[in-house]
C-alpha positions as CSV (number, residue, x, y, z in Angstrom):
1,X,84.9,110.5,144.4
2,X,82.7,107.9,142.9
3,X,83.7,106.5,139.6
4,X,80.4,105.4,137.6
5,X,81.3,107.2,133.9
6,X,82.3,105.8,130.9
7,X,85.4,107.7,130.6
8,X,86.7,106.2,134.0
9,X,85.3,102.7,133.1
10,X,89.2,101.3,133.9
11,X,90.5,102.1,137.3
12,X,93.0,105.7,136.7
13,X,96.4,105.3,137.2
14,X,98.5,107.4,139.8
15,X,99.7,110.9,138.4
16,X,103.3,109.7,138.0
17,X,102.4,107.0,135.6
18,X,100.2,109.2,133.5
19,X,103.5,111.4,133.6
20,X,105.8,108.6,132.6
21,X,102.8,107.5,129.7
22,X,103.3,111.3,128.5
23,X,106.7,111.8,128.3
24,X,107.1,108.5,126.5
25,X,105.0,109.3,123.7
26,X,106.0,112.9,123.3
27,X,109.7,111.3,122.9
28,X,108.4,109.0,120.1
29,X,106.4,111.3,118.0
30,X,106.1,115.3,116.7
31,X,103.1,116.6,114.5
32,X,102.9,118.6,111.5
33,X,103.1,122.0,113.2
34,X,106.3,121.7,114.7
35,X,108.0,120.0,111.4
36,X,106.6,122.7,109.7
37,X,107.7,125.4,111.9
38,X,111.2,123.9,111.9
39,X,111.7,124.0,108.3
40,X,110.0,127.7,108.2
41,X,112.4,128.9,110.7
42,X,115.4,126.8,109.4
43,X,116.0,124.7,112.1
44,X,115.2,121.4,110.4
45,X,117.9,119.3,111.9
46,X,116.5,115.6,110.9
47,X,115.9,114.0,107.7
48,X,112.0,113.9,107.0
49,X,111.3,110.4,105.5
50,X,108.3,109.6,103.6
51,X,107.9,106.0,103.9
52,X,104.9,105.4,101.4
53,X,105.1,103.6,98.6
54,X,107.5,105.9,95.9
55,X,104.0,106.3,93.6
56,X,102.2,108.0,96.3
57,X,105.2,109.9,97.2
58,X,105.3,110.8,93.3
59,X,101.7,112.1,93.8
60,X,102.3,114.1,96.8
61,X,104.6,114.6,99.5
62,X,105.5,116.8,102.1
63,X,108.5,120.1,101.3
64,X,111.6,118.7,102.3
65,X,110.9,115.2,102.7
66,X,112.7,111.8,100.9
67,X,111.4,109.3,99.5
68,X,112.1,105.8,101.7
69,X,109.1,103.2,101.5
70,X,108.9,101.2,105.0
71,X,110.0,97.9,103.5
72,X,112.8,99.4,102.2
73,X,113.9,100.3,105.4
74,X,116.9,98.2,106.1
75,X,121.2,98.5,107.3
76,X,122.0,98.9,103.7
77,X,119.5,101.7,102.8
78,X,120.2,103.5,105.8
79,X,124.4,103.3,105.4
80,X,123.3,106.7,103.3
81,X,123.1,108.5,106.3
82,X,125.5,109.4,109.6
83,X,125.0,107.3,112.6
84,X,124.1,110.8,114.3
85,X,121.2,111.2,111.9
86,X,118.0,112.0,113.6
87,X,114.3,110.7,111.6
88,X,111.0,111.9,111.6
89,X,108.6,109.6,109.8
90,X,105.4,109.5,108.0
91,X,103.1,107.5,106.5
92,X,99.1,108.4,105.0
93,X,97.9,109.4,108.3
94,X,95.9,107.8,111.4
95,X,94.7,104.8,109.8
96,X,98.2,104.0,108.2
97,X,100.7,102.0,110.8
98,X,103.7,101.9,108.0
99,X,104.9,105.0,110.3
100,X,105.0,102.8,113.0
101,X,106.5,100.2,110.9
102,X,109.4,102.2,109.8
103,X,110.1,103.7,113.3
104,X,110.5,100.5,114.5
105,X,113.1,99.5,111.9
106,X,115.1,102.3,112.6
107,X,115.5,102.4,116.0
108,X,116.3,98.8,115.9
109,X,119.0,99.7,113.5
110,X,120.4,102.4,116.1
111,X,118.9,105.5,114.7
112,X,116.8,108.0,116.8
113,X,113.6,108.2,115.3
114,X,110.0,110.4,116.0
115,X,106.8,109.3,114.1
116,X,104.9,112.6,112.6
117,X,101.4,112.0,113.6
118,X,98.9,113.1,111.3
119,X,101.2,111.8,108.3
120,X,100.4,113.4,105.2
121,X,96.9,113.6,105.6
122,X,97.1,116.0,108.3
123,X,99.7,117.9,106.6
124,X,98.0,118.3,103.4
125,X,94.3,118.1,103.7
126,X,93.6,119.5,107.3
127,X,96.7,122.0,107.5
128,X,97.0,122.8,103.9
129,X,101.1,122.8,104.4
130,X,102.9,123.0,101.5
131,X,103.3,119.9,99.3
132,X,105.4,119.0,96.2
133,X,103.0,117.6,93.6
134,X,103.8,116.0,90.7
135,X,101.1,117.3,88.0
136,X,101.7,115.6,84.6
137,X,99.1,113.3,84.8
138,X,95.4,113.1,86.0
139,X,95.4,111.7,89.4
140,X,92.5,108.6,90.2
C-alpha cells in the first residue's frame, strides 16, 4: 500500500515491535481509572506517592496517596518502606516530567515502580475522583 500521509511520514515498524513498544509502556505506567478502581474495590496493594512539592500536596491530592516530593526521593527516604513495596507515582499531569523523575529514582533504587499518567490533573479536573483538600485558606 502506498505510504504518502502524514501519519505514516516515518517508515512503520513490524507488528512484533509495535508489540514489544506496548507491553513496555503498559509495564511502566497505570491511569487514574484503574488506581481508582483499586482503592474502590480494596485491592490497592502499592503505596500511591505524590511527588509534588508538599504545598501543592497540602492544596490537593489524590485519597490515599503520601506525600514524597521527587527530590526527596533517595535510599534513606525510601528505607520507610519493604523492599517488596510496589509505587505508583504522580506528578501535575502531562506537562509535568517529576513523575518521570521519581520513577527513575526508584527503580534505580530497586523498587518496582508504575507512573500514573494523567497525574493529578486527570484525576481531579477531568475525572472529578476524590481528592483531600486542605480548605483553611483561599487558594491563588
Amino acid at each position: 500500500m502506498p505510504n504518502n500521509t502524514n501519519a505514516f511520514t516515518n517508515q512503520a515498524i513490524s507488528p512484533q515491535q509495535v508489540n514489544d513498544f506496548f507491553a513496555t509502556k503498559l509495564a511502566c505506567e497505570t491511569d487514574c481509572s484503574d488506581v481508582y478502581a483499586d482503592i474502590k474495590t480494596g485491592r490497592k496493594n502499592y503505596v500511591l506517592l505524590d511527588v509534588r512539592s508538599s504545598d501543592a500536596f497540602d492544596k490537593s491530592h489524590a485519597i490515599t496517596a503520601v506525600s514524597m516530593p521527587h527530590s526527596e526521593i533517595n535510599k534513606a527516604s525510601l528505607e520507610q518502606f519493604d523492599s517488596d513495596t510496589l509505587f505508583v507515582v504522580y506528578c501535575w499531569g502531562p506537562g509535568c516530567n517529576g513523575a518521570s523523575k521519581a520513577g527513575l529514582k526508584i527503580s534505580r533504587l530497586g523498587y518496582e515502580v508504575k507512573e500514573m499518567i494523567g497525574g493529578i490533573h486527570y484525576w481531579e479536573d477531568f475525572e472529578r475522583y476524590p481528592v483531600n483538600r486542605r480548605n483553611t485558606e483561599i487558594q491563588q
